[in-house]
One Martini backbone bead per residue (centre of mass of N, CA, C, O) as a GRO file, in nm:
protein
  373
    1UNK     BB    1  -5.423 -10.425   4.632
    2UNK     BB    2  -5.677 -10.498   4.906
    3UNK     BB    3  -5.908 -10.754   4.936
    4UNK     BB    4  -6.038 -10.565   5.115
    5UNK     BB    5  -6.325 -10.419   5.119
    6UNK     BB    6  -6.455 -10.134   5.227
    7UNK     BB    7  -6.768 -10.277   5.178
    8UNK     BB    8  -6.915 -10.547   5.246
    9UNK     BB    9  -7.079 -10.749   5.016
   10UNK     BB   10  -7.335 -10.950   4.843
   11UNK     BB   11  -7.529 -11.127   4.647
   12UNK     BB   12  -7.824 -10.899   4.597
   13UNK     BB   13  -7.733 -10.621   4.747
   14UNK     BB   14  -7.813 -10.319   4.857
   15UNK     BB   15  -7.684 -10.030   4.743
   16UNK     BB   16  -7.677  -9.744   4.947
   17UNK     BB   17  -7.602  -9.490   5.056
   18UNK     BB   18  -7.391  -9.507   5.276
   19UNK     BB   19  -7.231  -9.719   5.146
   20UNK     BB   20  -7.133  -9.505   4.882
   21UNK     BB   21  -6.992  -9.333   5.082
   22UNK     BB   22  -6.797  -9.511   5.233
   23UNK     BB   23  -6.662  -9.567   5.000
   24UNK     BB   24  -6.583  -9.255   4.909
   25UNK     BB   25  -6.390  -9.195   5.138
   26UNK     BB   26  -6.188  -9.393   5.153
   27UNK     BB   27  -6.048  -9.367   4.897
   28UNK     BB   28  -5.975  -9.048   4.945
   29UNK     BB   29  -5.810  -9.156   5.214
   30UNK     BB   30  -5.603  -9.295   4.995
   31UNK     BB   31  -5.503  -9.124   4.827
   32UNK     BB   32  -5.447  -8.888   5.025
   33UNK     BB   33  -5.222  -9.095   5.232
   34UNK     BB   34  -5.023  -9.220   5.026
   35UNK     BB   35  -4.650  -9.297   4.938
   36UNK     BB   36  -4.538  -9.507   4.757
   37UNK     BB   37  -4.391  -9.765   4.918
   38UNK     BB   38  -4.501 -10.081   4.903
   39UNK     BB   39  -4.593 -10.217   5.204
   40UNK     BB   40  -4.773 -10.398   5.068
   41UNK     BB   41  -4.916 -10.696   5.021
   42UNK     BB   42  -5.199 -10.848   5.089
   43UNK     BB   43  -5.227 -10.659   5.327
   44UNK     BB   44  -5.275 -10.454   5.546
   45UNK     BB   45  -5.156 -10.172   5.434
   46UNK     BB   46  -5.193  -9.991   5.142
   47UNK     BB   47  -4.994  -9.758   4.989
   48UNK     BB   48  -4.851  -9.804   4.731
   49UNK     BB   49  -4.674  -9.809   4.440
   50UNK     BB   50  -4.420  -9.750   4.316
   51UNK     BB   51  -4.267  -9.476   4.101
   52UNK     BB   52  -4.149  -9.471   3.819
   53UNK     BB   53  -3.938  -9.322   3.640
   54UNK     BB   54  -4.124  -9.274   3.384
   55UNK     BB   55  -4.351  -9.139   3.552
   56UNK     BB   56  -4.208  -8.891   3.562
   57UNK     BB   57  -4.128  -8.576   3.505
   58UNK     BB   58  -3.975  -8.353   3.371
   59UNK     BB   59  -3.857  -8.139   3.581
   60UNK     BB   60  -4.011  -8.191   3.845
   61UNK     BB   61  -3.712  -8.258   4.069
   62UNK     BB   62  -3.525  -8.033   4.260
   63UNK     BB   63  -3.311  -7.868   4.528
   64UNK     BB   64  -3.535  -7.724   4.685
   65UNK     BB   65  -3.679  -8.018   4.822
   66UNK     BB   66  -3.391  -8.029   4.991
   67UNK     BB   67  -3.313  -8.054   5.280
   68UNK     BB   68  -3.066  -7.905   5.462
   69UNK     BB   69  -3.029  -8.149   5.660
   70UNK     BB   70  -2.955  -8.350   5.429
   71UNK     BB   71  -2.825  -8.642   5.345
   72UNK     BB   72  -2.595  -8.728   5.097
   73UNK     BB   73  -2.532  -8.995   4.863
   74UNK     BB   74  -2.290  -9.012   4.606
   75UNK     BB   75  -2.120  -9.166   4.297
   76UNK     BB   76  -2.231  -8.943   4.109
   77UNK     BB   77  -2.157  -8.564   3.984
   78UNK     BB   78  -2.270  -8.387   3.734
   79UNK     BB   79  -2.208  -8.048   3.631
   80UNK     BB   80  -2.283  -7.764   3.451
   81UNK     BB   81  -2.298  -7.547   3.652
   82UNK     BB   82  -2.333  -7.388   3.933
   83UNK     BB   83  -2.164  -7.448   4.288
   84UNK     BB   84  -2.323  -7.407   4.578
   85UNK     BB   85  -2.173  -7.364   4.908
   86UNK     BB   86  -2.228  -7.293   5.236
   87UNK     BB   87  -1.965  -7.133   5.470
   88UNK     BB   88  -2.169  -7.324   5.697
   89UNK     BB   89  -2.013  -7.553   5.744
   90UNK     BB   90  -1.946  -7.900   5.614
   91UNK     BB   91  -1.788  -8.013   5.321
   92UNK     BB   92  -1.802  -8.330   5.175
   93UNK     BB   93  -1.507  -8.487   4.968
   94UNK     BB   94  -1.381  -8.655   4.739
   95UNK     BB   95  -1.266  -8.711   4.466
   96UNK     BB   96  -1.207  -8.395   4.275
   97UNK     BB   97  -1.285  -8.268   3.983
   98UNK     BB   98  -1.206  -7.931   3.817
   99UNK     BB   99  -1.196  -7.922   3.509
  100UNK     BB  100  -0.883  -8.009   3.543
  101UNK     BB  101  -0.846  -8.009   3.819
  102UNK     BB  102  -0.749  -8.185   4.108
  103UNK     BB  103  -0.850  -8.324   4.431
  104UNK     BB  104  -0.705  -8.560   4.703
  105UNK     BB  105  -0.586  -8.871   4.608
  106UNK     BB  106  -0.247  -8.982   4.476
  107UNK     BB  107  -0.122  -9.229   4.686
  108UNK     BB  108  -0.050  -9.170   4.996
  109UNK     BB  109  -0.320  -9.133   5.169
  110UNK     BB  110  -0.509  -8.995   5.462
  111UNK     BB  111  -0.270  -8.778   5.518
  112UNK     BB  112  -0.300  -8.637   5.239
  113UNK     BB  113  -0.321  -8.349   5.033
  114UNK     BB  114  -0.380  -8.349   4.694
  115UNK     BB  115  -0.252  -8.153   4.373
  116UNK     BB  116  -0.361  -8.158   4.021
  117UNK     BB  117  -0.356  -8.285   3.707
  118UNK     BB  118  -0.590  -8.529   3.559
  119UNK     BB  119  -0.332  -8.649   3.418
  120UNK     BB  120  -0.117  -8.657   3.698
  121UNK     BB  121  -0.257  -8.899   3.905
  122UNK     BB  122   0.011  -8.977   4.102
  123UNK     BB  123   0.296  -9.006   4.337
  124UNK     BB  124   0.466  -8.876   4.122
  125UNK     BB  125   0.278  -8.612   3.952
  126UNK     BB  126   0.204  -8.410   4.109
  127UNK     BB  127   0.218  -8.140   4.295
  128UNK     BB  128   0.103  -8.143   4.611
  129UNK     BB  129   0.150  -8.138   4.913
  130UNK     BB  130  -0.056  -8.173   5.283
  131UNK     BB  131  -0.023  -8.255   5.546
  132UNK     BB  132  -0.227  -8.317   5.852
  133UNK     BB  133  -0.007  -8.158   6.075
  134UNK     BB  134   0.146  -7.910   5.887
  135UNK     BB  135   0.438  -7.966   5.853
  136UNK     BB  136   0.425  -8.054   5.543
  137UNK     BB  137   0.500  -7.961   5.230
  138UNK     BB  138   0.504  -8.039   4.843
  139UNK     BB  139   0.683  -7.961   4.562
  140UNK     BB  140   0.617  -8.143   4.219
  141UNK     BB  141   0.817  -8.306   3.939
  142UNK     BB  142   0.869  -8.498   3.728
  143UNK     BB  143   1.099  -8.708   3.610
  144UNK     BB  144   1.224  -8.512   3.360
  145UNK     BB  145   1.271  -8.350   3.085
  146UNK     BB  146   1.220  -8.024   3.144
  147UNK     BB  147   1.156  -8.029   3.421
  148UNK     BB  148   0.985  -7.733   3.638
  149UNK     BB  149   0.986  -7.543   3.910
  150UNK     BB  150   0.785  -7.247   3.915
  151UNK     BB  151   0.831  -6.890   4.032
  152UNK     BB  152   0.602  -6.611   4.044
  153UNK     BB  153   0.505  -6.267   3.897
  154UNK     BB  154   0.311  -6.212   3.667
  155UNK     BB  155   0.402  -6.455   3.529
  156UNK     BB  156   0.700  -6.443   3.629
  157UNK     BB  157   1.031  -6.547   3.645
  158UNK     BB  158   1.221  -6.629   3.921
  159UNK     BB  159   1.220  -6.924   4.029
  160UNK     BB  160   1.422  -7.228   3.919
  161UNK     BB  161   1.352  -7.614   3.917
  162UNK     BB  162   1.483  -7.835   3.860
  163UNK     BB  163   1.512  -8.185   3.841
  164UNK     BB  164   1.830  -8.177   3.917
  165UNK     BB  165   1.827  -7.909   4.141
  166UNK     BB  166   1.852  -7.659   3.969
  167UNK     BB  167   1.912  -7.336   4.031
  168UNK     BB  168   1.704  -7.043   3.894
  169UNK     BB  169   1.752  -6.655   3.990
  170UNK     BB  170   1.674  -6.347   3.889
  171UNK     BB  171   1.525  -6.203   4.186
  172UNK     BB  172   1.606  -6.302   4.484
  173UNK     BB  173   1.531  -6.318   4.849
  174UNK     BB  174   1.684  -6.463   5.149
  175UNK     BB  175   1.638  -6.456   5.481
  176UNK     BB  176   1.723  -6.722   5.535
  177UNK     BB  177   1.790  -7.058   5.486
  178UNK     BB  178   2.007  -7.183   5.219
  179UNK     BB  179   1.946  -7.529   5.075
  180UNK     BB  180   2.183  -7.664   4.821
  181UNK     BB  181   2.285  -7.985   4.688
  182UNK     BB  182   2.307  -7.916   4.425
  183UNK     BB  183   2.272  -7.715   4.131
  184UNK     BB  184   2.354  -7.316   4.119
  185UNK     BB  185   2.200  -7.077   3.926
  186UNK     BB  186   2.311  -6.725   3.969
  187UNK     BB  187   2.312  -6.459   3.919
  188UNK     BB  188   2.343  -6.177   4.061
  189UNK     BB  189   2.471  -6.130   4.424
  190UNK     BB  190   2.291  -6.115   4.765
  191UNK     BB  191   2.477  -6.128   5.050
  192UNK     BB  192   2.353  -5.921   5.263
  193UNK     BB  193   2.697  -5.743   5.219
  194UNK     BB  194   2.760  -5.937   4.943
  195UNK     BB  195   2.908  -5.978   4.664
  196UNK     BB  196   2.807  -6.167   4.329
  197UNK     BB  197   2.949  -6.136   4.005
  198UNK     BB  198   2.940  -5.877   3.835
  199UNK     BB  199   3.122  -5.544   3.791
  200UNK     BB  200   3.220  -5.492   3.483
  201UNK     BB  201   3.403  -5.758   3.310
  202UNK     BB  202   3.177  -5.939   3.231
  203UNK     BB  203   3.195  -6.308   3.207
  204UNK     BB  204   3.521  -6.388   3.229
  205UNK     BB  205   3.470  -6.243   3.510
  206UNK     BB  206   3.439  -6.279   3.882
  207UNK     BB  207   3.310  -6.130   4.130
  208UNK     BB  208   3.388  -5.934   4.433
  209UNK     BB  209   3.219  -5.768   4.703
  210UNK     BB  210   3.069  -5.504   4.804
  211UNK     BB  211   2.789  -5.382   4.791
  212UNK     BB  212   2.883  -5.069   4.742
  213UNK     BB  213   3.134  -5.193   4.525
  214UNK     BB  214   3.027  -5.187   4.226
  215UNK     BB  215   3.315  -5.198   4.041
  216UNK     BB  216   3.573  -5.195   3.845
  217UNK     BB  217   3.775  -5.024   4.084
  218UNK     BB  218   3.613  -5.149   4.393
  219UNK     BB  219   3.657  -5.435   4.394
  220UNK     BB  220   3.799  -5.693   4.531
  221UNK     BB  221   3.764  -5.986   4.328
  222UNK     BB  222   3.897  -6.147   4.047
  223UNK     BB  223   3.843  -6.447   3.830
  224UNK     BB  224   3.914  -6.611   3.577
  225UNK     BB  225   3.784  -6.875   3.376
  226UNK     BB  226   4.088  -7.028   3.356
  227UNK     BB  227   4.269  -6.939   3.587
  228UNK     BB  228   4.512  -6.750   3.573
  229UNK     BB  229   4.380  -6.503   3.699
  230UNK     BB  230   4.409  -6.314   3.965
  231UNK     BB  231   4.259  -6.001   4.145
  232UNK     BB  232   4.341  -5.785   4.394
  233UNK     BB  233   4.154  -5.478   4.494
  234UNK     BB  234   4.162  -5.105   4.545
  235UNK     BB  235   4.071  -4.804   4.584
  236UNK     BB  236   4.204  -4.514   4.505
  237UNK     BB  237   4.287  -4.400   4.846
  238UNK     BB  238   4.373  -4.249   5.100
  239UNK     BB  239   4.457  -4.555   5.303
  240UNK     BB  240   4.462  -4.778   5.137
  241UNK     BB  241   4.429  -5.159   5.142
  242UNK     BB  242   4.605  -5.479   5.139
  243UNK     BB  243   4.519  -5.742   5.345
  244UNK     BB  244   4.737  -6.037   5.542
  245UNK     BB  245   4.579  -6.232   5.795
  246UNK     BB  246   4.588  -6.367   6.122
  247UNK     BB  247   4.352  -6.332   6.327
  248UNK     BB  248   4.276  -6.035   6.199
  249UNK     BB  249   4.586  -5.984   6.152
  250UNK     BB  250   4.821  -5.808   6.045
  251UNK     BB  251   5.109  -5.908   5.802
  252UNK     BB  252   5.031  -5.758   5.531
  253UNK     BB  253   5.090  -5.461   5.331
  254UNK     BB  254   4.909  -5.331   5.051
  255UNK     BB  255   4.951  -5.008   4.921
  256UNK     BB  256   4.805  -4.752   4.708
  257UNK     BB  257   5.123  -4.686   4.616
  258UNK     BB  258   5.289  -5.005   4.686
  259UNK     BB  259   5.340  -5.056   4.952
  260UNK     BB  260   5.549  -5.325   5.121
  261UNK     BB  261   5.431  -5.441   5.483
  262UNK     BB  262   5.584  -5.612   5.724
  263UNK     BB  263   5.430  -5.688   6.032
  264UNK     BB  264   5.498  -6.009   6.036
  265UNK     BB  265   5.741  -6.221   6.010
  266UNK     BB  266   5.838  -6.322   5.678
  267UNK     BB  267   6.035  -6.269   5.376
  268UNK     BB  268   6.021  -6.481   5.108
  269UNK     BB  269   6.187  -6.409   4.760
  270UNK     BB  270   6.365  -6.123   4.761
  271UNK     BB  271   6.597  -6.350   4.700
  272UNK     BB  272   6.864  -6.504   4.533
  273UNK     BB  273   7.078  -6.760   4.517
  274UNK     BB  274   7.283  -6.918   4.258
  275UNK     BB  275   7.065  -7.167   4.268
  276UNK     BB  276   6.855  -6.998   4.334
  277UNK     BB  277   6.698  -6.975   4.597
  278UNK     BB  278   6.511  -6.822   4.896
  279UNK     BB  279   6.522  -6.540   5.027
  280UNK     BB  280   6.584  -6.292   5.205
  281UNK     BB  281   6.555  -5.943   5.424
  282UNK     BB  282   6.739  -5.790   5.665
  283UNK     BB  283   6.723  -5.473   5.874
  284UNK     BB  284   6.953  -5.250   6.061
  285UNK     BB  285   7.064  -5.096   6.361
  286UNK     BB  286   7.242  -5.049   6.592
  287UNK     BB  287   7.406  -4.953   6.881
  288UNK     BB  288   7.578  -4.723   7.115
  289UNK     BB  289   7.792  -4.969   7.267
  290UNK     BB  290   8.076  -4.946   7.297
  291UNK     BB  291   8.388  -5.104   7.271
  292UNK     BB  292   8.725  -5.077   7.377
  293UNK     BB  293   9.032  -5.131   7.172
  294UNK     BB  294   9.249  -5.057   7.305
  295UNK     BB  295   9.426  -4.779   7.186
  296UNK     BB  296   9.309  -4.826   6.856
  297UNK     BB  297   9.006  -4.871   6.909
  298UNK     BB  298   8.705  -5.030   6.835
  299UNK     BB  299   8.367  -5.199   6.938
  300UNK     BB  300   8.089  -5.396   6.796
  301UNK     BB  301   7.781  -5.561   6.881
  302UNK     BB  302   7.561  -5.727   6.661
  303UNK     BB  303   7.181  -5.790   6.678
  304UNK     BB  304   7.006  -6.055   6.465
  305UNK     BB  305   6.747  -6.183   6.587
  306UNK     BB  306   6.498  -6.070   6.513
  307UNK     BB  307   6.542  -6.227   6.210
  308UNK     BB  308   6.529  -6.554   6.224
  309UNK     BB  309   6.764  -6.709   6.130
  310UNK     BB  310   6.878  -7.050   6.017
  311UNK     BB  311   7.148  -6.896   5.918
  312UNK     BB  312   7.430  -6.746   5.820
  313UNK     BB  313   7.449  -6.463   5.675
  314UNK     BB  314   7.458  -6.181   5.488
  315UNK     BB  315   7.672  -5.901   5.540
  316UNK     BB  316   7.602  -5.576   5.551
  317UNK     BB  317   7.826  -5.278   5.632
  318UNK     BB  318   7.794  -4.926   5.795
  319UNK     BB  319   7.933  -4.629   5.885
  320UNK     BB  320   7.753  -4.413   6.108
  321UNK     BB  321   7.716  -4.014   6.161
  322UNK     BB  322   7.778  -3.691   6.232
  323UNK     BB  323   8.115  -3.735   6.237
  324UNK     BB  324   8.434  -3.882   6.064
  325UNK     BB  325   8.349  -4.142   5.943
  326UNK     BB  326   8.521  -4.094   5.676
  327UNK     BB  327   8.817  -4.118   5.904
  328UNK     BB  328   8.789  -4.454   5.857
  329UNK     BB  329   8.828  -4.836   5.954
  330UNK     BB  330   8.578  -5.128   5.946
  331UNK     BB  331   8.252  -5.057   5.866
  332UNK     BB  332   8.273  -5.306   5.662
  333UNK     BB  333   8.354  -5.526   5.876
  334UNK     BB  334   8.318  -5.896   5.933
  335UNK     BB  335   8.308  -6.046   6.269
  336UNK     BB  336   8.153  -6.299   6.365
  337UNK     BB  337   7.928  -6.467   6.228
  338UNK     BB  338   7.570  -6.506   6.269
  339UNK     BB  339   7.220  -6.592   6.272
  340UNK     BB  340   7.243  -6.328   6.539
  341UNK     BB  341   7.544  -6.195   6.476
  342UNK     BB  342   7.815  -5.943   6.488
  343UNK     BB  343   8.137  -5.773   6.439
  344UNK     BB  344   8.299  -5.459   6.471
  345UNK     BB  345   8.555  -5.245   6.367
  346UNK     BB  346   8.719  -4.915   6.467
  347UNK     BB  347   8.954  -4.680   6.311
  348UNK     BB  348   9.190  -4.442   6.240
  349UNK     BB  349   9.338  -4.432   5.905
  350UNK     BB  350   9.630  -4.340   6.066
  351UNK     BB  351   9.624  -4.467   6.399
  352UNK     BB  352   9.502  -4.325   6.603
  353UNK     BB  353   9.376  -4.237   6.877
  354UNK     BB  354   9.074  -4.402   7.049
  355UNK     BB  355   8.760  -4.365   7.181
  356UNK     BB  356   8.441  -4.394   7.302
  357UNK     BB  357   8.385  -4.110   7.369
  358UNK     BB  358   8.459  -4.024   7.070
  359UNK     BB  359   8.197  -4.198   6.957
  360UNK     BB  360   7.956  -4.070   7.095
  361UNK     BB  361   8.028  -3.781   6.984
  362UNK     BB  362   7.933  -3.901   6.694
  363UNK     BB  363   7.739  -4.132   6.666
  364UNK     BB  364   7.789  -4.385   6.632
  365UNK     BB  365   7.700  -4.661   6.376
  366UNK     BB  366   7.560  -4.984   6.270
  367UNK     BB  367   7.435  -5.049   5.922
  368UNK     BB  368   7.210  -5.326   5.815
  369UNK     BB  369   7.275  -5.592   5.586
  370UNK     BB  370   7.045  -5.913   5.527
  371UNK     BB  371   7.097  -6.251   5.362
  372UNK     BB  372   6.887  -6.515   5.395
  373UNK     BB  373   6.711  -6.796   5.596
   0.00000   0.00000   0.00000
């Protein structure tokens, strides 16, 4: 309190009614007044001393009476009830902990906004992490045994990342680009229109196929589990075949009756020489260009050079014709072979004269077939 009297008077002195009012005014003007800030020491003006907490009243308090624009700065807040926060402007808060959930810096620094639960709050074990450029999101599980990122809708797993990296998949569809490091496990799969998974032979064997022809039947490839046995297989269906191509191009093909055409190249391993060696074969029939050789035959040099062969070939040879070819002699007789071709000669079995247009005149021509190298 002030030590100057409201209305200073000396001993002996009548107390007025003046006085006496100057006194109760004054009071009344500082009761109220004064903000208790105890603003003053021994001098004035005094505004009264702090109100201690124990002179407040329990529940006296609340957060009506705090204006709407002031600014809190809080060391530490527990809620009991609910907070709520107008949707309006921001609002600006540290480390905060909502019941297991933590939300703030699990020790990235104050680039990352990071969520996690309040008992794995570390660099290692966070859950979310969410750079301040927006450009990075990271979805984390501490590694230990039996950790793992799981996908879900209602509460189902999608798709599961184990801590080791491996991918499982119950039924995924991914629009982008798919890359994993690590080991992937994923049931059946479609990839664009490619089916891998079961066609329905089991778990024994891998199956390839297009998307429409997932059947046991129709499936492209399957592979069994030893690696024993591949199939390629086709649809039993008129026009069917497995094409063996290079640059798109087919080189064989084999169709759904079982024939197989080589359309370009060489076919080898269809015979084998007395010492097991792989041969081909390849065959094919003359031109009718004969040449007259003297008065009693005729001769036929035969070009087998489109068969590529890198060594003169055996060769089997036969007299074909409209007419009287069973009434010679040489059309299996093989003479001067190469790797490119052979001559046959042809004259009539009793010795008698041929010429030239007599063999056109029935069409000879001669029919072979080569096996070599």
């Amino acid at each position: 309190m002030a030590k100057k009297p409201y209305v200073e008077a000396h001993p002996g002195d009548v107390l007025t009614a003046d006085k006496w009012n100057a006194i109760q005014k004054e009071t009344r003007r500082e009761l109220h007044t004064h903000r208790h800030t105890s603003t003053s020491v021994d001098d004035e003006p005094n505004d009264g001393l702090r109100i201690p907490r124990d002179g407040i009243e329990d529940g006296a308090i609340d957060g009506s009476k705090v204006a709407t624009d002031a600014a809190l700065s809080i060391k530490s807040l527990k809620i009991s009830g609910a907070l709520e926060i107008p949707t309006s402007g921001a609002t600006s808060l540290g480390n905060t902990t909502m019941n297991n959930a933590y939300v703030g810096d699990c020790g990235h620094g104050a680039g990352w906004a990071s969520f996690c639960h309040k008992s794995s709050v570390s660099t290692e074990g966070y859950g979310v992490l969410a750079h301040k450029d927006g450009k990075h999101v990271l979805i984390n599980v501490k590694k230990m045994p039996g950790a793992s990122i799981i996908f879900r809708a209602d509460n189902k797993d999608l798709v599961t990342v184990k801590e080791d990296g491996e991918l499982k998949g119950s039924n995924a569809t991914f629009s982008g680009e798919l890359k994993v490091t690590g080991k992937a496990t994923l049931g059946d799969t479609t990839m664009n229109n490619a089916f891998v998974g079961d066609c329905g032979h089991t778990s024994a064997w891998a199956s390839f196929c297009h998307k429409d022809s997932v059947s046991t039947t129709a499936y492209g490839i399957i592979a069994y589990q030893t690696g024993k046995w591949v199939h390629i297989n086709m649809k039993e269906t008129a026009g069917a075949y497995v094409s063996v191509r290079a640059s798109n191009k087919d080189l064989l093909k084999v169709e759904e009756n079982g024939n197989v055409r080589l359309t370009k190249g060489k076919l080898f391993g269809a015979a084998r020489n007395p010492s097991g060696k792989q041969l081909r074969i390849c065959t094919g029939k003359s031109t009718k260009n004969w040449v007259q050789y003297g008065n009693g035959g005729v001769y036929i040099d035969v070009d087998t050079s489109a068969c590529g062969f890198t060594r003169t070939p055996n060769y089997v040879t036969s007299l074909h014709g409209s007419s009287s070819h069973w009434d010679t002699t040489g059309g299996s007789s093989v003479y001067s072979p190469t790797k490119s071709g052979f001559r046959v000669y042809v004259r009539w079995s009793n010795g008698r004269a041929i010429t030239v247009a007599d063999v056109k005149s029935k069409s000879w021509y001669i029919q072979w077939i080569a096996v070599g190298e």
